[in-house]
C-alpha positions as CSV (number, residue, x, y, z in Angstrom):
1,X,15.3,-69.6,247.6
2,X,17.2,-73.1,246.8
3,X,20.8,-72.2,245.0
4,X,20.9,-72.3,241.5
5,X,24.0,-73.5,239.7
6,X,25.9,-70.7,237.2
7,X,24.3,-73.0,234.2
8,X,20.6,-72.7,235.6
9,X,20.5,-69.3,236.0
10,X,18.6,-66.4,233.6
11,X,21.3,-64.0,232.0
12,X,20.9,-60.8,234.0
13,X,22.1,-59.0,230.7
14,X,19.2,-60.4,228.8
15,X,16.0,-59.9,230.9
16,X,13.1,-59.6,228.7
17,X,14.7,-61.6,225.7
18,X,11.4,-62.8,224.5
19,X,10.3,-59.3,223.1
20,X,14.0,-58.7,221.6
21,X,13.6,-58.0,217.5
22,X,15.5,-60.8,215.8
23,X,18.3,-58.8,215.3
24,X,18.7,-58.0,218.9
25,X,18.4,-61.7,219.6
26,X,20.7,-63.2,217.0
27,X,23.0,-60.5,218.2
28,X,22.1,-61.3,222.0
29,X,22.9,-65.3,221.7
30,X,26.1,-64.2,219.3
31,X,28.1,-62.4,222.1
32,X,26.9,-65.4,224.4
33,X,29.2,-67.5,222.1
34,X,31.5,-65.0,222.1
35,X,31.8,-65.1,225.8
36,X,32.1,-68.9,225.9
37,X,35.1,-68.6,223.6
38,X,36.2,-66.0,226.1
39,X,35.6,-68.3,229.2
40,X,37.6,-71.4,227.5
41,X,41.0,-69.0,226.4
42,X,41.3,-68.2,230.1
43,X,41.4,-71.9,230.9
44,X,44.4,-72.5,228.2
45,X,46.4,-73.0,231.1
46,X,44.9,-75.7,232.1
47,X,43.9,-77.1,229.2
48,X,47.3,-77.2,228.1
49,X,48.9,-79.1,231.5
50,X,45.9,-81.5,230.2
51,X,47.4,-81.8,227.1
52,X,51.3,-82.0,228.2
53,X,50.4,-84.8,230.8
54,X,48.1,-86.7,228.4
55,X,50.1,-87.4,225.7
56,X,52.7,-89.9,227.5
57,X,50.1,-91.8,228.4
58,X,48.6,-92.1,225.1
59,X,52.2,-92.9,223.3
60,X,52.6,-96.0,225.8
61,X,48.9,-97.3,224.2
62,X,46.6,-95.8,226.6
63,X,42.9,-94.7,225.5
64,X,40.9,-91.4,225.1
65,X,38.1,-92.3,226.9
66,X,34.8,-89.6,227.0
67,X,32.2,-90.0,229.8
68,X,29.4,-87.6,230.5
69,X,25.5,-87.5,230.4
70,X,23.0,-85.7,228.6
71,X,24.5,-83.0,226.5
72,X,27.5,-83.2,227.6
73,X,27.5,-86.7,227.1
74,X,26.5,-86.1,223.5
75,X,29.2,-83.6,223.0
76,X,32.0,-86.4,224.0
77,X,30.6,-89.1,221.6
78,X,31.0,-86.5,218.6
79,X,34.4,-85.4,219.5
80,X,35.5,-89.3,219.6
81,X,33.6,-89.8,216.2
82,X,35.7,-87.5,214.5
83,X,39.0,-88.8,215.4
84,X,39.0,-92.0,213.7
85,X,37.8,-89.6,210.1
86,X,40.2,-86.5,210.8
87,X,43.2,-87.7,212.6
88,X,43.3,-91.8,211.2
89,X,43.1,-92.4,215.2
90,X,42.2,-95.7,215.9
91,X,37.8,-95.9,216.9
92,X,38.6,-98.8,219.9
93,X,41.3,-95.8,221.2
94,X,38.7,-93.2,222.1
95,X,35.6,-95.0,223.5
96,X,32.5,-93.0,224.6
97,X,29.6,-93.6,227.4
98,X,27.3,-91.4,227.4
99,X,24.6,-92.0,230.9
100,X,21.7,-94.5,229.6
101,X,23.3,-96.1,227.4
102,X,23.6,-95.5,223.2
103,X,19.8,-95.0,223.2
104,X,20.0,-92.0,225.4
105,X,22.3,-90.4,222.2
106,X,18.7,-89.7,220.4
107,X,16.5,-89.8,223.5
108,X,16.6,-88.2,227.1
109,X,17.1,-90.9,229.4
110,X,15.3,-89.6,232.7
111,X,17.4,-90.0,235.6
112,X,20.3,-91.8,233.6
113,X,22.9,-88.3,235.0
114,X,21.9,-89.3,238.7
115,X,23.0,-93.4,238.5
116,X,26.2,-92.8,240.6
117,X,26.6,-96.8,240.6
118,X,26.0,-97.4,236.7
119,X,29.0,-94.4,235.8
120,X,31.5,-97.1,238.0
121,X,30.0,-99.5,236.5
122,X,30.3,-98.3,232.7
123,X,33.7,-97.1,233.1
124,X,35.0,-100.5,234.6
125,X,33.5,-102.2,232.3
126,X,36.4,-100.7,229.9
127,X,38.8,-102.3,231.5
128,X,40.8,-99.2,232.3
129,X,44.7,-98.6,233.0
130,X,47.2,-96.2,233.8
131,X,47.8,-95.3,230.3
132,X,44.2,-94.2,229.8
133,X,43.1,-90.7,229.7
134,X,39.4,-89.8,231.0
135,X,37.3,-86.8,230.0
136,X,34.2,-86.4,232.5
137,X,32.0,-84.1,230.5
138,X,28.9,-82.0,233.1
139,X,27.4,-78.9,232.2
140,X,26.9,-78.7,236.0
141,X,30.2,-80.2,237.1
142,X,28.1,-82.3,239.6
143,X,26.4,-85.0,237.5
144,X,26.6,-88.5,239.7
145,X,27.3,-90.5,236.4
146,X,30.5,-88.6,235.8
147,X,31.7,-88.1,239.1
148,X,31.7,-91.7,240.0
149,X,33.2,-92.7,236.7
150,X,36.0,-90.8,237.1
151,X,36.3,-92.4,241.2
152,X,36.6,-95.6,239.0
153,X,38.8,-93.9,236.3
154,X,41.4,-92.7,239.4
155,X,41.3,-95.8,241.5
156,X,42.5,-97.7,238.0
157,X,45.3,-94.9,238.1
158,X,43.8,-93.3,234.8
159,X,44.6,-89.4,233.7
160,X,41.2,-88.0,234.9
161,X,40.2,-84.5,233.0
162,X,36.9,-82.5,233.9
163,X,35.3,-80.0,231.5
164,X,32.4,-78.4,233.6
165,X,30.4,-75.0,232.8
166,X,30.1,-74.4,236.5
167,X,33.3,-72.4,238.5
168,X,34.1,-74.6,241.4
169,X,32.1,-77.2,240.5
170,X,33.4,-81.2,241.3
171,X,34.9,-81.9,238.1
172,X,36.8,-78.4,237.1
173,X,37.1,-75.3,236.3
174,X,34.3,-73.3,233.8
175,X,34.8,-73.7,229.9
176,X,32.9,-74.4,227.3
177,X,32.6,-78.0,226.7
178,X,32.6,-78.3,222.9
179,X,35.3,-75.8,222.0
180,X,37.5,-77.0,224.7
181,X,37.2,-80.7,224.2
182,X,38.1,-79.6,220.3
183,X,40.9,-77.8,221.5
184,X,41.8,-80.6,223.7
185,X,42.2,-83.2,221.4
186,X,43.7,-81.4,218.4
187,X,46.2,-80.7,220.5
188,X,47.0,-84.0,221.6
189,X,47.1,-85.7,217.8
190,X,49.3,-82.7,217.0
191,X,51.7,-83.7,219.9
192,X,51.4,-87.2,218.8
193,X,52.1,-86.4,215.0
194,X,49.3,-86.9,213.3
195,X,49.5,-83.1,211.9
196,X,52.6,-81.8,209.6
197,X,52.7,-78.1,209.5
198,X,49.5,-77.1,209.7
199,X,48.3,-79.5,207.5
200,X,45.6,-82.8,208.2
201,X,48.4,-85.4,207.1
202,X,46.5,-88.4,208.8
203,X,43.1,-88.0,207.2
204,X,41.2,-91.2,206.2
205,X,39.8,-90.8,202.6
206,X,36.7,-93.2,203.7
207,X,34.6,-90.6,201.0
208,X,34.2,-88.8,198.0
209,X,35.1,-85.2,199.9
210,X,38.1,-87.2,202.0
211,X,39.4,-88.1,198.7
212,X,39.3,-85.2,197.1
213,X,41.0,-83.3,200.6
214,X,44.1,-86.1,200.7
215,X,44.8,-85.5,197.3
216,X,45.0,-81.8,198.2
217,X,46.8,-82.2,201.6
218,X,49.5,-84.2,199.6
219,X,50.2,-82.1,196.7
220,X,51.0,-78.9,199.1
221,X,52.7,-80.7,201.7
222,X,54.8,-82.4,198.8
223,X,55.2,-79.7,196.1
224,X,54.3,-82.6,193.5
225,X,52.2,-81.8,190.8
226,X,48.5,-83.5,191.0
227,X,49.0,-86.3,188.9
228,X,51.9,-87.5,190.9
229,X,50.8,-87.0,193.7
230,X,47.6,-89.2,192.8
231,X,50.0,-92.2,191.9
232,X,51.6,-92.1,195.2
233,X,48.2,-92.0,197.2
234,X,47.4,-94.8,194.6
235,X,50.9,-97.0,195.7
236,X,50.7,-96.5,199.3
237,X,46.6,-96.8,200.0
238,X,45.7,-93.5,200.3
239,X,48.3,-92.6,203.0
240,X,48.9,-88.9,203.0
241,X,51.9,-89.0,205.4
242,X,53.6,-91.9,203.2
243,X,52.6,-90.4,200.2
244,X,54.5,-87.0,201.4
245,X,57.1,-89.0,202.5
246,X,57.5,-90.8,199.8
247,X,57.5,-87.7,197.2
248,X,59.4,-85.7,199.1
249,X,62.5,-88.0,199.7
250,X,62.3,-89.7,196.4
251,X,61.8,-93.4,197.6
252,X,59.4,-95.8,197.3
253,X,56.3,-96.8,199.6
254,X,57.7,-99.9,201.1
255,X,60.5,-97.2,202.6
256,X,58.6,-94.3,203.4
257,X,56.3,-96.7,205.2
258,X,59.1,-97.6,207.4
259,X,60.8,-94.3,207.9
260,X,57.6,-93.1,209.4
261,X,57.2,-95.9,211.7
262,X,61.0,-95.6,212.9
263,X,60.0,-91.8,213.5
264,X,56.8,-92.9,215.6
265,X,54.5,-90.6,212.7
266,X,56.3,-88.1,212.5
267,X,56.8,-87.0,208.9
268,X,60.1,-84.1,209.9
269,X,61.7,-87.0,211.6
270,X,61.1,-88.9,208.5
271,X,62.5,-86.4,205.8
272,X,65.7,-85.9,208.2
């Protein structure tokens, strides 16, 4: 019998799932999740070394740069989507390449995970540097694409990450891909200021909901009344951290503009 990786293999809990009442089976692929959850709290550890030896790198300039195939691959372009809404992080900073190319996104590119020469060849074609950081995404920890992507990514002197579901795999240690890459780069735009308190201070109001969510964010991170706080979102473009800034301290955009810049986004260092 050939060897089966940890993310191939039937749950041994769940034999005979097919004749499980729905309740049973909603309740069955629940604690799964649960599980998952379970698996990526035990790699806090190293998710937060990740963290701690990302964010120099991305201070100096460097890039968040996703890489994986298939699902995984998938997984990588969403969280690098969501950056540019939720933290205001800039879309050429957190480039994606997903294994057959944007095509394969909606469509299953046979064979695309197994190109060990297109992965070099994708992730050179970035231009990478020391100040990058490089997420290799596998479900199996072994995919070709990914693995010699992040050869390339090393031999440019890049922060290589893995996120794999497989222990001892190639790339890492066994998480769960979507929650960790969430947790991974949340925590880096916190560490890089994009977050005051607990609060979304960087959010780009591209639509009617962001809009409506800045104008919130401001008026409790500012204690300003709504209408006020909508004329300083008005006078600063929609800029939640100058807006705060600017409310809080009693000065005008222009200033609160440059107070943030002088304390590289953060808005404490800014008040003080």
């Amino acid at each position: 019998m050939s060897f089966l990786l940890r993310t191939e293999q039937p749950h041994p809990d769940q034999v005979g799932l097919d004749g499980y009442d729905t309740p049973a089976l909603v309740g069955a692929l629940l604690a799964d999740q649960a599980l998952a959850a379970a698996a990526v709290l035990a790699a806090a550890p190293q998710l937060a070394q990740a963290v701690d030896a990302a964010v120099p790198r991305l201070r100096a300039g460097g890039r968040i740069v996703y890489v994986g195939a298939g699902t995984s691959g998938r997984l990588g372009v969403l969280d690098s989507v969501e950056l540019h809404s939720t933290f205001s992080w800039p879309r050429e900073r957190s480039p994606a390449l997903l294994a057959g190319g944007e095509s394969a996104m909606f469509v299953a590119v046979e064979g695309a995970e197994d190109d060990r020469a297109q992965g070099a060849t994708d992730l050179r074609g970035l231009a990478p540097t020391a100040h990058d950081v490089v997420l290799l995404l596998a479900a199996s920890g072994g995919a070709p694409y990914a693995l010699c992507a992040a050869e390339a990514a090393r031999a440019a002197g890049a922060l290589t990450v893995g996120i794999v579901n497989n222990p001892g795999a190639p790339l890492a240690a066994a998480t769960d891909k979507k929650m960790a890459l969430n947790t991974f780069s949340s925590s880096v735009l916190v560490r890089l200021n994009k977050v005051y308190s607990n609060l979304m201070v960087d959010v780009r109001a591209t639509n009617a909901k962001l809009v409506r969510r800045a104008l919130a964010l401001t008026v409790r991170a500012s204690g300003a009344g709504e209408e006020r706080a909508r004329e300083a979102l008005a006078e600063c473009g929609s800029s939640v951290k100058v807006a705060v800034v600017m409310l809080r301290a009693g000065i005008g955009a222009a200033e609160a503009a440059r107070r943030l810049e002088a304390a590289e986004g953060s808005v404490h260092l800014a008040l003080q």
